[in-house]
One Martini backbone bead per residue (centre of mass of N, CA, C, O) as a GRO file, in nm:
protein
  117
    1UNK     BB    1   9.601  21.514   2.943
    2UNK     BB    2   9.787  21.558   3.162
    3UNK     BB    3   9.948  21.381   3.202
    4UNK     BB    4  10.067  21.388   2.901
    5UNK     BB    5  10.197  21.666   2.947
    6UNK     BB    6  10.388  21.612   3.179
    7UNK     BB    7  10.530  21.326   3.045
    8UNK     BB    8  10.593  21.455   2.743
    9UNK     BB    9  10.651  21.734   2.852
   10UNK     BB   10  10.739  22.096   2.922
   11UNK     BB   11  10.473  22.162   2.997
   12UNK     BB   12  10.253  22.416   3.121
   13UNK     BB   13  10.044  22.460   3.352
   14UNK     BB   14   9.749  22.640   3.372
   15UNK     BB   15   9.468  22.682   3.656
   16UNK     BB   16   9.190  22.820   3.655
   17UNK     BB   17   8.904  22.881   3.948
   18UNK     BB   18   8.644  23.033   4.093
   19UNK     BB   19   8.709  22.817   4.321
   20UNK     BB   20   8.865  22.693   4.552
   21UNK     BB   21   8.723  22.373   4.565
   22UNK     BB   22   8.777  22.340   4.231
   23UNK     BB   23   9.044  22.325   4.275
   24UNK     BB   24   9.130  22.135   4.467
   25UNK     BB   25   8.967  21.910   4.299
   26UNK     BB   26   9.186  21.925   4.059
   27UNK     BB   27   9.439  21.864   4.238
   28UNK     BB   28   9.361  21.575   4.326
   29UNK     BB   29   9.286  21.461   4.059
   30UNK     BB   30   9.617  21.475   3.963
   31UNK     BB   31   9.720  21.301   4.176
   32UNK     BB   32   9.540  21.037   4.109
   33UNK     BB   33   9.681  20.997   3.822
   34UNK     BB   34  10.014  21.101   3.909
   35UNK     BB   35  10.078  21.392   3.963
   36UNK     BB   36  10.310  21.495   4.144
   37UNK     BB   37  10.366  21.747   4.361
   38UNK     BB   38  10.660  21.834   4.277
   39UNK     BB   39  10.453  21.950   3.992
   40UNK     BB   40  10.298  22.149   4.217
   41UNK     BB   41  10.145  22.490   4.238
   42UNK     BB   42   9.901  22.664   4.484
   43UNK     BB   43   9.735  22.931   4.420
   44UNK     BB   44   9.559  23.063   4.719
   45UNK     BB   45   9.373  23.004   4.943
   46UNK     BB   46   9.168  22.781   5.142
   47UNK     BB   47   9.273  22.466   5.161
   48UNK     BB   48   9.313  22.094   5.152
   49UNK     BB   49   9.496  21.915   5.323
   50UNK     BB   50   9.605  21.770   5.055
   51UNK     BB   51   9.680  22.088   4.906
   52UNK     BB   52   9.852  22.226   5.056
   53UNK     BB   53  10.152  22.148   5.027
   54UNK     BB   54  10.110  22.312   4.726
   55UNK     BB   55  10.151  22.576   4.862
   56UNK     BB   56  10.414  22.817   4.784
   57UNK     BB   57  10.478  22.879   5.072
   58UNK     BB   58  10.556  22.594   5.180
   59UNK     BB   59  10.737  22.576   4.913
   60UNK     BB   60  10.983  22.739   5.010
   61UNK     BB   61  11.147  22.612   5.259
   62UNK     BB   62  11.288  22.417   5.047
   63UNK     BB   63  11.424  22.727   4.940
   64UNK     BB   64  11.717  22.907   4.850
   65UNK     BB   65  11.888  23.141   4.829
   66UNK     BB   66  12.114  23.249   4.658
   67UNK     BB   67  12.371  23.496   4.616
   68UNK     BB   68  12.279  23.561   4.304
   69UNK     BB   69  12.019  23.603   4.334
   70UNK     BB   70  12.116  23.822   4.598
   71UNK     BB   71  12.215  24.047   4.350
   72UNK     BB   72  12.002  24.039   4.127
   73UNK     BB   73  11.791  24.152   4.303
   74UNK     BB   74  11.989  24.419   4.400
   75UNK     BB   75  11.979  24.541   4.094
   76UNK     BB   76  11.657  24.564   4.069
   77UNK     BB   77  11.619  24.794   4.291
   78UNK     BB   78  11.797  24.984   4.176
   79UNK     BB   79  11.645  25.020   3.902
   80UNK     BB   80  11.413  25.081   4.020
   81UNK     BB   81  11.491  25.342   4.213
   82UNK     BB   82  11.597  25.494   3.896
   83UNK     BB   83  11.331  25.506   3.779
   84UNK     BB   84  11.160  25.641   4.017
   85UNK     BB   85  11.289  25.897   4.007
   86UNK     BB   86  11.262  25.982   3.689
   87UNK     BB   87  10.950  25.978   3.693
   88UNK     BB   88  10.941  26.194   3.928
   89UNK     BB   89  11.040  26.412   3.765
   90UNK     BB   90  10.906  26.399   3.475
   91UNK     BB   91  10.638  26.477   3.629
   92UNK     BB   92  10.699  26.747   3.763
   93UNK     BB   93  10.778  26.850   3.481
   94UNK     BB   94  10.460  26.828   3.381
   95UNK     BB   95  10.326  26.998   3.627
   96UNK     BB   96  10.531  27.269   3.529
   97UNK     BB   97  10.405  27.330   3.226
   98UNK     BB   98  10.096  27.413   3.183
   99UNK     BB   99   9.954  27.301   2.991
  100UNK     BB  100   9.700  27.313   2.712
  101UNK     BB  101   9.507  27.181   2.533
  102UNK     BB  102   9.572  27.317   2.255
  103UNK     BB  103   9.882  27.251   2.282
  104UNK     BB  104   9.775  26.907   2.271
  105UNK     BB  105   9.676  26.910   2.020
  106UNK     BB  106   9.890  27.047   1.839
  107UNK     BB  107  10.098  26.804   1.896
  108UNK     BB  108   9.910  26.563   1.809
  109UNK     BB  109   9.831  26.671   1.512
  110UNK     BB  110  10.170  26.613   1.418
  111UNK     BB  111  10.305  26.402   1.591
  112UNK     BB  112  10.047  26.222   1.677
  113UNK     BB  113   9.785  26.153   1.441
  114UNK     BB  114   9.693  25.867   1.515
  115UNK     BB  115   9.547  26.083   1.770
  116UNK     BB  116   9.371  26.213   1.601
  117UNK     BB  117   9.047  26.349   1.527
   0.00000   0.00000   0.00000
């Protein structure tokens, strides 16, 4: 079935295994049905001389990242950290408004009902 779903479709496996041992089992016998190294990347711990080559660190070293890709990264970073400032503001003022008990319970029992009970 994985060969058929490789070779005539556009599909995605994700293969999860309780251990390193039954991945490597699975993705060895995947490549002896005959789908390509160059189709499979590997992530967890300690694999099988086999299935090295297949993890995602190795197959880094092939890949360059454009400069297109590190604006995006780069805008990516500005956002989280803009979004962080905000998320820290907003806690603040939660944390220095004391609110009490009953006065969330107030709030939630009008304005958020479907949470009241």
């Amino acid at each position: 079935m994985a060969k058929v779903l490789h070779d005539r479709t556009n599909s995605k496996i994700l293969v999860c295994c309780y251990t390193n041992h039954a991945l490597d089992q699975f993705l060895e016998d995947l490549m002896k049905i005959g789908i390509p190294q160059s189709s499979i990347v590997r992530l967890g711990g300690k694999a099988t001389t086999a299935t090295e080559p297949l993890q995602l660190e190795k197959q880094r070293s092939n890949y360059r990242t454009t400069q297109m890709e590190f604006m995006a990264i780069d805008e990516v970073k500005k956002l989280r950290e803009q979004n962080c400032t905000e998320l820290q503001k907003t806690f603040n003022a939660y944390k220095s408004a004391h609110i009490q008990n009953p006065q969330l319970l107030g709030y939630i029992e009008f304005e958020d009902p479907e949470y009241f009970m």
